[in-house]
C-alpha positions in Angstrom: -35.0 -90.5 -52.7 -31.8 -91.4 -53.8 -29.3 -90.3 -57.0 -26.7 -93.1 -57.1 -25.4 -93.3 -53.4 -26.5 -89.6 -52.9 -29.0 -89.9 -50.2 -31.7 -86.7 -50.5 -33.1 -84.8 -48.1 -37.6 -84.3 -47.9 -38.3 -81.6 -50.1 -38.7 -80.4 -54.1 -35.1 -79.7 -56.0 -34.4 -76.2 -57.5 -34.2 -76.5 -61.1 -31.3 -75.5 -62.9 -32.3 -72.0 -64.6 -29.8 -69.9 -66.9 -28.8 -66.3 -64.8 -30.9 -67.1 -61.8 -29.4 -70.8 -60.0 -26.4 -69.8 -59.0 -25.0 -70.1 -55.2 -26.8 -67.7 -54.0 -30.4 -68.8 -55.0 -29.1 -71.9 -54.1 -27.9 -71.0 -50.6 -31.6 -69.2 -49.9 -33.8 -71.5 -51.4 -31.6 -74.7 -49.1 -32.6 -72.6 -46.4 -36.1 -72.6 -47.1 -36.2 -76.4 -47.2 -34.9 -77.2 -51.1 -33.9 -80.5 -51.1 -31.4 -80.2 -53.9 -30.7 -77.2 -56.5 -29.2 -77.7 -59.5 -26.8 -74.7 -61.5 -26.8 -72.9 -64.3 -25.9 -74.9 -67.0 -21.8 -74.5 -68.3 -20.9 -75.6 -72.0 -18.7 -78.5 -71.6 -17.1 -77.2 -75.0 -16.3 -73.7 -73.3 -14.9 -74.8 -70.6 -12.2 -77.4 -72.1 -11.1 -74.6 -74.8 -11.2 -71.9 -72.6 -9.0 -73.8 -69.9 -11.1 -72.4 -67.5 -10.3 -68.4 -67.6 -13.4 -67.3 -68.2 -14.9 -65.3 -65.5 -18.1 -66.2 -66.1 -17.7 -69.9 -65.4 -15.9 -69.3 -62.5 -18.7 -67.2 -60.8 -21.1 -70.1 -61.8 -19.0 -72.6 -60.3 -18.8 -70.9 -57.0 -20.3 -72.8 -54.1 -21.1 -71.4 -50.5 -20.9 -72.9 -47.6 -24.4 -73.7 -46.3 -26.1 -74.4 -49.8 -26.9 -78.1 -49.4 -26.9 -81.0 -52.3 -25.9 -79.5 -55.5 -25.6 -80.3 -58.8 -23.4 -78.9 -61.9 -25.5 -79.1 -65.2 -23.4 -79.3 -68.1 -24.6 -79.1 -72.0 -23.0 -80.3 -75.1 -23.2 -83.2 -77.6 -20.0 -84.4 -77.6 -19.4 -87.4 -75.4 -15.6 -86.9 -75.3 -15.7 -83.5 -74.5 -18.7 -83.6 -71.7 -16.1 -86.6 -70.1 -13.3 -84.5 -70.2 -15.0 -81.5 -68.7 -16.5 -83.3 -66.1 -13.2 -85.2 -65.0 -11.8 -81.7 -64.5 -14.9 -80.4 -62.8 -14.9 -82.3 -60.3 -12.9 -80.1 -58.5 -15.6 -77.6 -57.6 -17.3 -79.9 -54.9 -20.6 -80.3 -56.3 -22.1 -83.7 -55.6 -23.8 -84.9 -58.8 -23.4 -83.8 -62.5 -26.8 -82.9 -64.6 -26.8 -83.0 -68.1 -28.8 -80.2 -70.3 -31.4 -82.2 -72.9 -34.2 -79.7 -72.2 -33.2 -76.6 -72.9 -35.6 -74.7 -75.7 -33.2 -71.8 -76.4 -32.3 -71.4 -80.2 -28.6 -70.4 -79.3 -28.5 -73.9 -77.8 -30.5 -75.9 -79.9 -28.9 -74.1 -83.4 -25.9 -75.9 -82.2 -28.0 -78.8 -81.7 -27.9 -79.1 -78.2 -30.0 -78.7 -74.9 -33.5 -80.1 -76.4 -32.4 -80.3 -80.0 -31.1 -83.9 -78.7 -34.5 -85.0 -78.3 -34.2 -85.7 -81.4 -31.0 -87.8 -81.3 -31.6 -90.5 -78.6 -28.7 -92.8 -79.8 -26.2 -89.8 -78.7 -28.0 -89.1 -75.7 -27.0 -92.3 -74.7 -23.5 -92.2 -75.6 -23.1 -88.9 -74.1 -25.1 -90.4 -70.8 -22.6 -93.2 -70.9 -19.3 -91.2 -71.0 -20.0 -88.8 -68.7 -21.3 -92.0 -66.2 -17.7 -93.5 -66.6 -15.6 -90.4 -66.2 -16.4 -89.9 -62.4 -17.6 -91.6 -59.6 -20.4 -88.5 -59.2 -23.7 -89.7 -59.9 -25.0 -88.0 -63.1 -28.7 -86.8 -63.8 -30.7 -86.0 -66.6 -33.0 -83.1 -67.7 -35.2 -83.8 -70.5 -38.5 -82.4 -72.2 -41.7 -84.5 -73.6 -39.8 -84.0 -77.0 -39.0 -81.9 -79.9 -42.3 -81.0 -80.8 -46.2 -82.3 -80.5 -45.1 -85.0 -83.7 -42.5 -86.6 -82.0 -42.8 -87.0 -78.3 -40.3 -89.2 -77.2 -39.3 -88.9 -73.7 -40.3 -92.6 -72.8 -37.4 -93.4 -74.9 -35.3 -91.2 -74.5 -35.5 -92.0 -70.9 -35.1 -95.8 -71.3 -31.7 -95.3 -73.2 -30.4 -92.6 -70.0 -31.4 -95.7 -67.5 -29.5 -98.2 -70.0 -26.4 -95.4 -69.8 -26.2 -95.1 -66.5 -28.5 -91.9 -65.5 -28.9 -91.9 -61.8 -32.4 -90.0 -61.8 -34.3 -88.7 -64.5 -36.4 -85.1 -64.4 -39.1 -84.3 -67.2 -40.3 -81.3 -68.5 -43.8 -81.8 -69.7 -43.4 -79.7 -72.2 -42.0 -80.2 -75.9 -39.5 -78.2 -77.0 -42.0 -75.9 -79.3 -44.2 -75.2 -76.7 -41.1 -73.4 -74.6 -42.7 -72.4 -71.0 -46.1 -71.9 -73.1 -49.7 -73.6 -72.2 -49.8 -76.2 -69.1 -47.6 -78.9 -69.0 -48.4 -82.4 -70.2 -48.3 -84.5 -66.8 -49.3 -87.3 -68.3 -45.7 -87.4 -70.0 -44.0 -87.3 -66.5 -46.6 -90.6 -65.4 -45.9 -92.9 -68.5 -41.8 -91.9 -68.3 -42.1 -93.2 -64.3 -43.6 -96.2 -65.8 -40.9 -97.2 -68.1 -38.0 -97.2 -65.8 -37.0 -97.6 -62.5 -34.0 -94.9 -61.4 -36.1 -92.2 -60.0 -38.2 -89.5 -62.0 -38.2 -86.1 -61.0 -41.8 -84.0 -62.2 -41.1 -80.5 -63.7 -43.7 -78.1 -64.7 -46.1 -75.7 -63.3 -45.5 -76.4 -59.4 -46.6 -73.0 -58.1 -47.3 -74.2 -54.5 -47.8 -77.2 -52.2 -51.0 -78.5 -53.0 -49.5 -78.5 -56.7 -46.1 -80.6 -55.4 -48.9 -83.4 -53.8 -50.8 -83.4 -56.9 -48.1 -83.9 -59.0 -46.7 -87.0 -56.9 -50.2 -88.2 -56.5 -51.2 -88.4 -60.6 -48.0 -88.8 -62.1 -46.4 -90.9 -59.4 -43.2 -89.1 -59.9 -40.6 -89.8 -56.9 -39.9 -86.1 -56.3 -40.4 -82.5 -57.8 -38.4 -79.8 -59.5 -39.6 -76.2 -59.1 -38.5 -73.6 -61.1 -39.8 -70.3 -62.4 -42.1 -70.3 -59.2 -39.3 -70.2 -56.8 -37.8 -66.4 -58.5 -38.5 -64.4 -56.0 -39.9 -66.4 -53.9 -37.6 -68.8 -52.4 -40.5 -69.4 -49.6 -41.6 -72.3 -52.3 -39.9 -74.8 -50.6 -41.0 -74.3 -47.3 -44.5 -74.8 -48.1 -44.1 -77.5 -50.1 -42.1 -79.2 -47.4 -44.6 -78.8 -44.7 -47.3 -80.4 -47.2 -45.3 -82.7 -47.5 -45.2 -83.7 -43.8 -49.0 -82.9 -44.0 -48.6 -79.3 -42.2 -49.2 -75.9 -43.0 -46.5 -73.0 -44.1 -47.2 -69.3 -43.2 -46.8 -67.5 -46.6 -43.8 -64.4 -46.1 -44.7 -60.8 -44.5 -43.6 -58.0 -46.2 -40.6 -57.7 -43.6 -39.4 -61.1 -44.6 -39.5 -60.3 -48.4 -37.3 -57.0 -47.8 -35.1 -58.8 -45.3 -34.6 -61.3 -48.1 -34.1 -59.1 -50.8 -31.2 -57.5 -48.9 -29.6 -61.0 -48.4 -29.8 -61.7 -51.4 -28.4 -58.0 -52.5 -25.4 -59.0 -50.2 -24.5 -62.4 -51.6 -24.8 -61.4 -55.3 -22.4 -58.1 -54.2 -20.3 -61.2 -53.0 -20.3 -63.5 -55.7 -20.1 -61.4 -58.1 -18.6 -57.7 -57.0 -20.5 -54.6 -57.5 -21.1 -54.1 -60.5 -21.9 -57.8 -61.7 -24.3 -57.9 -58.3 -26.0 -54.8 -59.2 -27.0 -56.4 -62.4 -27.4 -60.0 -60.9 -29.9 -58.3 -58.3 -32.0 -56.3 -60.4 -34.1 -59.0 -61.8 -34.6 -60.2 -58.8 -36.0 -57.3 -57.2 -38.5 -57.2 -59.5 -39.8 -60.7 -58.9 -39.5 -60.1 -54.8 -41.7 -57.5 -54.4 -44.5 -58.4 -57.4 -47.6 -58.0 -56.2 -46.2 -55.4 -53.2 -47.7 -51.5 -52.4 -45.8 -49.3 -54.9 -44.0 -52.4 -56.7 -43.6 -50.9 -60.0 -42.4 -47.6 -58.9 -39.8 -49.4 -56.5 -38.1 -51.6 -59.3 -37.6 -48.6 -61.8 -35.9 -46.8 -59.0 -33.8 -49.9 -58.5 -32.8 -50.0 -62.1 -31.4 -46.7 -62.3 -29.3 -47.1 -58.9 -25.5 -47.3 -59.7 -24.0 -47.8 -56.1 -24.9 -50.7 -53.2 -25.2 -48.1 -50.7 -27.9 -46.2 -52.7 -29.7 -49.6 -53.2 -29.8 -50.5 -49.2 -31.0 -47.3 -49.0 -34.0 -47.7 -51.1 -34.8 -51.0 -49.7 -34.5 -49.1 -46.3 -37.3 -46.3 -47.7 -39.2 -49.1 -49.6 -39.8 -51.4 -46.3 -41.0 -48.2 -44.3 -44.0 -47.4 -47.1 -44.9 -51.6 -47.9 -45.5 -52.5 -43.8 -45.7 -55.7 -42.2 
């Protein structure tokens, strides 16, 4: 699969998820066979008013050497503004721009962006077509089956990102009201691939393998997007990968999860110092070692630790009592 000129490795793409895509998940989950990962998403509008000193867009645009095919998701609804942002972020090395339609969260959509633009095609467009002509990065769309069950519109929508000059399209089967509730409309994703012909990426409820070949089977999607099933469990990718190439992937041993939870410990200390990785690290933990011996206990233990040694400490104790 290709975006533009940007020739993609087999595997499913990490979507782009607020406080959890940064370079470290990216860096792990590349390692574990994603094909692409997209970031957090940055306010176009932020970033060109805040001339770039905040501290939190920095740490967000932060790439590491090792993580693979990335892109940069930027929201906003003015055309101008998403240009001029991207001109200047092209500076970061990320290899293809993504553009935030999809997201359900009312501090986005009150300002009537992320998926409140479902409802706004004609600016979609515009803001599709600026940000295509302000770099020579491919750019990439993230949409959702619409606003709400009465006005599912993502055919369209998608038809006026292929006229704009959207490199790839990926679809949410989910409106907007619905948020990450129920099962995702498939059957969205299958008539979107039928309308255009840049490639559509499936999103929504890929929990495993056999889920990534069903999707590409009944929707005939061009690739997949996994999100939500890849916290804490970066192994996703793998397994989809090998069912890809019609093998088998061994699921993680206990020692691997703990091993990667350290890792992870270490590159969220790096990214974003102690404190901010102590933070970063603890919503994490919780979704590496669901479903362990003595999970519960372990994570509220974790929460109340205040120094990294204590926390590789308690990993240390915590791999001893969960075995192999």
């Amino acid at each position: 699969m290709r975006f533009g000129e940007l020739e993609l490795p087999l595997g499913a793409g990490l979507s782009p998820m607020a406080g959890v895509t940064d370079a470290a998940m990216r860096l792990l989950c590349r390692e574990q066979g994603a094909a692409w990962s997209v970031s957090e998403m940055l306010s176009a509008k932020g970033w060109i008013y805040s001339q770039g000193r905040n501290r939190e867009s920095r740490e967000l645009l932060t790439r590491l050497p090792g993580e693979g095919v990335a892109g940069l998701q930027l929201f906003g609804r003015e055309p101008e503004l998403m240009a001029a942002a991207a001109r200047e972020l092209v500076e970061f090395g990320f290899e293809f721009f993504d553009l935030n339609f999809g997201c359900p969260a009312p501090k986005i959509t009150g300002n009537g962006e992320g998926s409140a633009l479902m409802r706004e095609p004609e600016l979609i467009g515009r803001i599709v077509r600026a940000m295509a002509d302000a770099t020579g990065l491919p750019v990439t769309v993230k949409i959702r089956a619409g606003w709400d069950e009465s006005s599912v519109n993502a055919v369209e929508v998608a038809e006026v990102c292929e006229q704009s000059g959207a490199a790839a399209i990926a679809v949410h089967g989910r409106t907007r009201t619905q948020q990450y509730a129920g099962r995702a409309d498939w059957g969205i994703i299958r008539a979107v691939k039928r309308s255009v012909s840049v490639p559509v990426i499936g999103n929504g409820d890929v929990k495993s393998g056999a889920d990534a070949l069903r999707m590409l089977d009944e929707t005939g999607c061009d690739g997949v997007l996994v999100g939500r099933a890849a916290q804490g469990n970066p192994w996703i990718f793998r397994e989809i990968r090998a069912a890809l190439a019609g093998e088998e992937a061994c699921p993680p041993t206990n020692a691997e999860r703990i091993a990667m939870i350290l890792r992870h410990f270490e590159l969220e200390l790096q990214l974003h110092g102690e404190r901010g990785g102590l933070l970063e690290m603890r919503k994490h933990v919780g979704w590496y070692v669901h479903g362990m011996r003595g999970a519960a206990k372990f994570r509220e233990r974790v929460n109340r630790l205040e120094r990294p040694d204590e926390v590789r400490a308690a990993l240390a104790e915590f791999a001893g009592e969960a075995g192999e």
